[in-house]
FIPATI-744059 format. One record per residue (C-alpha): residue number from 1; residue in three letters; chain; z, y, x. Coordinates in Angstrom, 3 decimals. Last residue first. Layout:
<r NUM ALA A <Z Y X>> ...
//
This chain:
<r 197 UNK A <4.980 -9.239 -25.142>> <r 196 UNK A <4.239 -12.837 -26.797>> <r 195 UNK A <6.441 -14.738 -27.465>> <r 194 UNK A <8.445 -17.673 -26.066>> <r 193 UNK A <11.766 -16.699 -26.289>> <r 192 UNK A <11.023 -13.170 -24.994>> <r 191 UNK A <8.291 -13.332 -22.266>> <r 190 UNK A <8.788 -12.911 -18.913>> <r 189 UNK A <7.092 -16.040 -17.287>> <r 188 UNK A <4.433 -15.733 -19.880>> <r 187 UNK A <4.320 -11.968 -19.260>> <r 186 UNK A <3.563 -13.066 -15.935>> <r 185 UNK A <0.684 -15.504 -15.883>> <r 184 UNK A <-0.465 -12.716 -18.192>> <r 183 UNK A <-0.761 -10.560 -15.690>> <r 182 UNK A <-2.437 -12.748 -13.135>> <r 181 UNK A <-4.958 -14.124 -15.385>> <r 180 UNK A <-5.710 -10.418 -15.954>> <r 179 UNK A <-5.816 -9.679 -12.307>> <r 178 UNK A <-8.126 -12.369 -11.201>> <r 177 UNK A <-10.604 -11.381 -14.655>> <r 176 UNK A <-10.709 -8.030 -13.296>> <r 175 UNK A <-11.245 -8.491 -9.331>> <r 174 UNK A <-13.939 -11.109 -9.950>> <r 173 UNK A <-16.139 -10.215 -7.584>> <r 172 UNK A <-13.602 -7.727 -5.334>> <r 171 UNK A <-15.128 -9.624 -1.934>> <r 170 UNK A <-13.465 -10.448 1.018>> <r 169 UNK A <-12.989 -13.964 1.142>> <r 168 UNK A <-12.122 -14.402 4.994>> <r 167 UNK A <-11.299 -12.511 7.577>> <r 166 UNK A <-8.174 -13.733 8.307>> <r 165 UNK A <-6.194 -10.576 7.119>> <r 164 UNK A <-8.602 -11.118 4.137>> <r 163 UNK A <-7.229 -14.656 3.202>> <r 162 UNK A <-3.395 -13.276 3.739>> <r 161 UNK A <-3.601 -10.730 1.429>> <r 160 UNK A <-5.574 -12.717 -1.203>> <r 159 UNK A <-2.572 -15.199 -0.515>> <r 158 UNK A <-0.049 -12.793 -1.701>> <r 157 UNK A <-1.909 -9.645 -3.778>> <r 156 UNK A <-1.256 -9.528 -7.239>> <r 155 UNK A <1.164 -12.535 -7.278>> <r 154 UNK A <3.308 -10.769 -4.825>> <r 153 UNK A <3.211 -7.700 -6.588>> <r 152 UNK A <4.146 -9.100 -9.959>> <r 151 UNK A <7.590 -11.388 -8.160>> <r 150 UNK A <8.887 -7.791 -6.572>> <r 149 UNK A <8.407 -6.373 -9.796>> <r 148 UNK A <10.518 -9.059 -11.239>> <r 147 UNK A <13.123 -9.005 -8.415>> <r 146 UNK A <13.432 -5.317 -8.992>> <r 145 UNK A <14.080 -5.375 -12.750>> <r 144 UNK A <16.486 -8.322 -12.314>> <r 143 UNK A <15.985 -10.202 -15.685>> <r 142 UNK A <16.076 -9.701 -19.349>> <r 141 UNK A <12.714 -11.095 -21.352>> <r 140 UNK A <9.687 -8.807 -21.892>> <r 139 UNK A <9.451 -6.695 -24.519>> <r 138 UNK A <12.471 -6.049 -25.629>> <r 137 UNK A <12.717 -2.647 -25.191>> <r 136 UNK A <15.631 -2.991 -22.592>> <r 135 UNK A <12.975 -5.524 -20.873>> <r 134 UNK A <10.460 -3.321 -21.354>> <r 133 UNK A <11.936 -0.185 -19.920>> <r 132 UNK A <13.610 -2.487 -16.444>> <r 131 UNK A <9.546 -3.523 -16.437>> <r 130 UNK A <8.713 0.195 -15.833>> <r 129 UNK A <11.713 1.054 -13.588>> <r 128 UNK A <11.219 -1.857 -11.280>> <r 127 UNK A <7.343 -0.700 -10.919>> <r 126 UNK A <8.228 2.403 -9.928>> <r 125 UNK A <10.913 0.654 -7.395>> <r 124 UNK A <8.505 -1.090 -5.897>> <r 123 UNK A <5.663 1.144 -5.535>> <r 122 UNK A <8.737 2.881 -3.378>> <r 121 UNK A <9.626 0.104 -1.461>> <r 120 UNK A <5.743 0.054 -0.639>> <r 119 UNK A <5.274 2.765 0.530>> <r 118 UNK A <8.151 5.200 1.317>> <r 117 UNK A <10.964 2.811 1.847>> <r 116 UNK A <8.375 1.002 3.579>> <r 115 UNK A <7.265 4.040 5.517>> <r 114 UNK A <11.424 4.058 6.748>> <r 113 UNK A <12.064 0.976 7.774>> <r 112 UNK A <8.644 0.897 9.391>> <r 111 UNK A <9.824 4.265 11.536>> <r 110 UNK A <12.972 3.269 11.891>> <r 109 UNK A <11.739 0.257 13.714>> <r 108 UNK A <8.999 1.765 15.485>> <r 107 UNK A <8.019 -0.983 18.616>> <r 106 UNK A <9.255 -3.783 17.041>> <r 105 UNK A <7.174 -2.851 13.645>> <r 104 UNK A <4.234 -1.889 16.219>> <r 103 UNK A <2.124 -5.200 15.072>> <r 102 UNK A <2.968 -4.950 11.280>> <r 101 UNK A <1.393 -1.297 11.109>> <r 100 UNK A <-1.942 -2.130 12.760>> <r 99 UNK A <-2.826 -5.019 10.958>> <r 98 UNK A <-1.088 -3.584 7.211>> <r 97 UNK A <-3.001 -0.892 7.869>> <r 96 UNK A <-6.497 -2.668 8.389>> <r 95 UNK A <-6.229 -4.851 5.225>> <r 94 UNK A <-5.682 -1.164 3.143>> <r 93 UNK A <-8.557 0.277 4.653>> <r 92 UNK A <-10.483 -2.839 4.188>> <r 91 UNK A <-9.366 -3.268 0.592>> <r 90 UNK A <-6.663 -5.654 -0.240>> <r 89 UNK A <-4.197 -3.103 -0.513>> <r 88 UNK A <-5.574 -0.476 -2.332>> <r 87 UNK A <-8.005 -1.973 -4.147>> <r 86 UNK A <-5.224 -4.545 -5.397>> <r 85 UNK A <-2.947 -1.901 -6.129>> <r 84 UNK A <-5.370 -0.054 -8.188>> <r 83 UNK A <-6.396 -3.694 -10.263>> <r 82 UNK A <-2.765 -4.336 -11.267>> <r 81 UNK A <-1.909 -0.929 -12.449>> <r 80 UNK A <-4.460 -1.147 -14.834>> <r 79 UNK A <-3.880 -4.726 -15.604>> <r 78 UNK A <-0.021 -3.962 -15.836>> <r 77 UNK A <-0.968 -0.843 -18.494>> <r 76 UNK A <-3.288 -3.075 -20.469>> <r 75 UNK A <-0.770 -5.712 -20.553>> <r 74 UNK A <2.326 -3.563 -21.585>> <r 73 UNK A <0.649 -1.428 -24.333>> <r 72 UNK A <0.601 2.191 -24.033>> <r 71 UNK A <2.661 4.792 -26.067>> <r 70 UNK A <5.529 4.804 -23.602>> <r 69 UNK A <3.502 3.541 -20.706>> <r 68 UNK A <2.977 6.791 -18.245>> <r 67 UNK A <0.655 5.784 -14.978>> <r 66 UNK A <1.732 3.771 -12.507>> <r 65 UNK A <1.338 5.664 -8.866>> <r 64 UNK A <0.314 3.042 -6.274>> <r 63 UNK A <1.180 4.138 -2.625>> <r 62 UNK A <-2.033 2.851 -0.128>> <r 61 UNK A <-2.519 6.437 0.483>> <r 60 UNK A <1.115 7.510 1.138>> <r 59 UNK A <1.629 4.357 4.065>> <r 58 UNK A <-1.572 5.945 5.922>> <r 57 UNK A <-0.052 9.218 6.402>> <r 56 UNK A <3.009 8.063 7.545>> <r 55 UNK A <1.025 5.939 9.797>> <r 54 UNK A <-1.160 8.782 11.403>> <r 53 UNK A <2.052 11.011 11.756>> <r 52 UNK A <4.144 8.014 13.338>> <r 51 UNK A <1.186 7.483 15.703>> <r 50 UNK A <0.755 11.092 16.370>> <r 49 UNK A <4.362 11.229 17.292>> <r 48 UNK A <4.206 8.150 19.656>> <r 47 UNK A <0.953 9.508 21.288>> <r 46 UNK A <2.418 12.356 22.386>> <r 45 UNK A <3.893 16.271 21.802>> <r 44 UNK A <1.161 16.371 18.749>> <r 43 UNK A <-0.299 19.415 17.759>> <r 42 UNK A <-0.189 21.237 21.496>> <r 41 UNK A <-0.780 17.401 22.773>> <r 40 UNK A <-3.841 17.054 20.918>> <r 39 UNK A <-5.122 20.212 21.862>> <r 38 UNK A <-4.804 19.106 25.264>> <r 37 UNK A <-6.917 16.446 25.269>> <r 36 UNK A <-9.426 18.444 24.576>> <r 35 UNK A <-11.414 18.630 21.044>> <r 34 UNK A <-14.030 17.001 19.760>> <r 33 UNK A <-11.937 14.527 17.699>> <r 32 UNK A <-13.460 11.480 18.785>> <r 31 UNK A <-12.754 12.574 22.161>> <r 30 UNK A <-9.477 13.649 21.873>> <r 29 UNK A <-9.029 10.062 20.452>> <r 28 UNK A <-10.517 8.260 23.252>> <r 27 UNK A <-8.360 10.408 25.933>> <r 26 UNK A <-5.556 9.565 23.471>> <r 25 UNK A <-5.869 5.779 24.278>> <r 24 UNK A <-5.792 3.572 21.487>> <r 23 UNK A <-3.624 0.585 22.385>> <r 22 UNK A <-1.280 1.670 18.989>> <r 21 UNK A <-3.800 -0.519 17.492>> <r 20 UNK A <-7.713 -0.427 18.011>> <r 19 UNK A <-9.760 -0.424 14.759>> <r 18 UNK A <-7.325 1.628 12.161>> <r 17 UNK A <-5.254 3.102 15.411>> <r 16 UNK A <-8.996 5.002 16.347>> <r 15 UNK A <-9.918 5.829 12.646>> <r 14 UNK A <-6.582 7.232 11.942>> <r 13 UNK A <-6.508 8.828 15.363>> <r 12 UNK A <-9.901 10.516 14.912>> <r 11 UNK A <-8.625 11.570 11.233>> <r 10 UNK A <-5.435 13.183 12.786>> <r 9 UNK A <-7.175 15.078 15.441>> <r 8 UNK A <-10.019 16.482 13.604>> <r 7 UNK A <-6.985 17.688 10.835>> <r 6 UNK A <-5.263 19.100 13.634>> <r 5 UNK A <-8.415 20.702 14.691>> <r 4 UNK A <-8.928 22.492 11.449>> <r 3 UNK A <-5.135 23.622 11.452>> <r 2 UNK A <-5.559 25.633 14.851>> <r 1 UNK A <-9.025 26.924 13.643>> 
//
């Protein structure tokens, strides 16, 4: 039962930091949880830990795995890739992280330094690894792996990001052809003397 409540306690609080911030009382979340307020404390010694728990948490779902290239073709496997990170961070769970996350950055340094090493850093460094392949390959031009994959993600999601963190333009119509043009706006940035990858 111990580990069944936990798991009450940690969705609640997802839910609860999701729509409120770190302002979310834990009376509210004990509540949600239907449990006392005291069985969040035996799982959680306070609201700071269940915060960090709840964000860690958060930071591993909107991680983007890429999937195995070797005998894959570039494009397809960047449009693939392209299109999960997109629902993952542009989607309302996604949106609603990034919200909650940025605003206690002062509050949790090590903590943000930390889930973006785990997060995004990380997405960022799989990514690195899979252009650094091509580009010893030959398939895309030589460059600075991580500045590359740094320059994809930002196309994929930069002022789509910033549109839906205002509320507006929130719809995936279009998702596909968006992320193709995308894609191949960057293999034409990448590409080897002019060809094609």
């Amino acid at each position: 039962m111990s580990a069944a409540n936990r798991g009450r306690v940690l969705r609640a609080a997802t839910r609860s930091f999701l729509r409120h911030g770190y302002r979310s009382s834990v009376d509210d979340i004990a509540r949600r949880a239907g449990v006392a307020k005291q069985t969040v404390y035996h799982h959680f010694p306070g609201k700071d830990a269940l915060f960090k728990e709840v964000a860690t948490g958060l930071t591993a779902r909107v991680l983007v795995e890429l999937g195995d290239d070797d005998a894959g073709e570039l494009r397809a496997s960047l449009v693939a890739f392209g299109l999960a990170y997109r629902r993952r961070v542009l989607g309302s769970e996604g949106v609603a992280m990034f919200r909650t996350l940025t605003a206690e950055v002062p509050r949790f340094p090590a903590l943000a330094r930390a889930l973006y090493a785990g997060g995004a850093g990380a997405t960022v460094g799989r990514l690195a690894e899979r252009l650094a392949a091509a580009m010893r390959a030959g398939r895309l031009r030589r460059e600075e792996p991580r500045f590359a994959a740094e320059l994809l993600l930002g196309m994929l999601a930069g002022q789509d990001r910033i549109k839906r963190l205002y509320g507006m333009d929130g719809s995936a119509r279009g998702e596909r052809r968006q992320v193709t043009r995308t894609v191949d706006c960057f293999l034409r940035a990448f590409a080897v003397h002019g060809g094609r990858s």
